[in-house]
C-alpha angles and dihedrals in degrees: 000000000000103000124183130209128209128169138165103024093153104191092310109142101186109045088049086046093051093041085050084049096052101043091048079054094060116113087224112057120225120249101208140351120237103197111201102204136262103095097153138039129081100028135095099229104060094141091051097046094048085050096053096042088057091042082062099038085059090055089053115277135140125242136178133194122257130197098259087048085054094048092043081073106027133015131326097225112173101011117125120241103269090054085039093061091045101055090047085055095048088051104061093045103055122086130248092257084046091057094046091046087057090039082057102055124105131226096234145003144196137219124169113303089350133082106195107206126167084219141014101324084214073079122010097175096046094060102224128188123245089201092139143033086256087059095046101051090052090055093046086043090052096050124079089204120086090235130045113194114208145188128167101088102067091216113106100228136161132212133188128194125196132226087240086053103266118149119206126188120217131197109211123215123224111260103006118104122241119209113228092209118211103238093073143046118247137194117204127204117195112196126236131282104201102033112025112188096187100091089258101105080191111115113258136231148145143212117211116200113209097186104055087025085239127148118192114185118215136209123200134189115230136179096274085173092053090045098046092033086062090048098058094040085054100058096254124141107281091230093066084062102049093038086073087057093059091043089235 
């Protein structure tokens, strides 16, 4: 099975619109879509994007609930003011169903050999960040499954844990294919589509093979001036338009 693995698109049409494009490019067609939360948040197209994400979900892919998607319908505690402001905004233009689709969403999910979580699955509701290896270790510690898929951080990143106990970090590039051996546990953190920090403003995914274990990272060029054009014109914080540009 070809599985792909978006996360963090926050309300960004384009870059969702140019990864579906891509992946519908593929020679080998994917089998299912895992969505890692924040959907929403930042971006100028949540309806859309909600719209599209359930579109998915009815064909047959998983999605999980991220912390913006939890603010969007609830409260945006800890965010800083610029996020803040987004999600207020988000919130007021998405429509009742959006919300409940949002409401409906789990934390985490399983599915064979994998857990798919926004955050740290030592704690899935308190959105922590997996910035480090000791991060990482306490998120693979936490899960029963071999392989922990991850968003939230908008950086792609691999980690592989031993069975003596030895955690290796692992910088994908972009377009080769990593094998998750199966000797280790391994966390995988995809990247963001909508909203890249790693100084790619290129959208970010990735295809999981289950059959060969392997995991290939993709990058994929969008239209930034449309995106941040459609920001501006809707009232957001301007950094949350020029920020696209930097990829952070």
């Amino acid at each position: 099975m070809q599985i792909a693995f978006l996360t963090d698109i926050h309300s960004n049409r384009e870059a969702l619109s140019a990864v579906l494009a891509h992946v519908a490019a593929r020679p080998r067609p994917v089998d299912r879509f895992v969505l890692l939360g924040d959907y929403v948040g930042y971006g100028a197209d949540p309806q859309w994007t909600i719209d599209t994400i359930a579109d998915l979900v009815d064909k047959g892919a998983i999605a999980i609930r991220g912390n913006h998607d939890e603010a969007a319908i609830g409260a945006a505690h800890g965010m800083n003011a610029m996020a803040a402001s987004a999600i207020d905004w988000t919130n007021r233009h998405l429509d009742k169903a959006s919300l409940q689709f949002l409401e409906r969403l789990p934390l985490t999910a399983i599915d064979d050999d994998r857990l798919y979580v926004h955050a740290d699955a030592s704690a899935p509701d308190r959105w922590l960040y997996v910035m480090d290896g000791e991060a990482a270790r306490r998120s693979l510690e936490a899960a029963e499954t071999r392989l922990v898929f991850s968003g939230h951080v908008h950086i792609p990143g691999i980690y592989g844990l031993s069975n003596i106990g030895k955690l290796t970090p692992f910088k994908p590039v972009p377009g080769i294919a990593v094998p998750l051996l199966a000797q280790r546990r391994w966390l995988a953190l995809i990247g963001s589509v909508g909203q890249p920090r790693d100084g790619d403003p290129a959208a970010a995914y990735a295809v999981y093979d289950t059959h060969s274990a392997e995991i290939a990272f993709q990058r994929v060029p969008y239209d930034v001036d449309r995106a941040a054009e459609k920001i501006r014109a809707a009232g957001l914080p301007s950094g949350l338009a020029s920020r696209l540009y930097a990829g952070r």
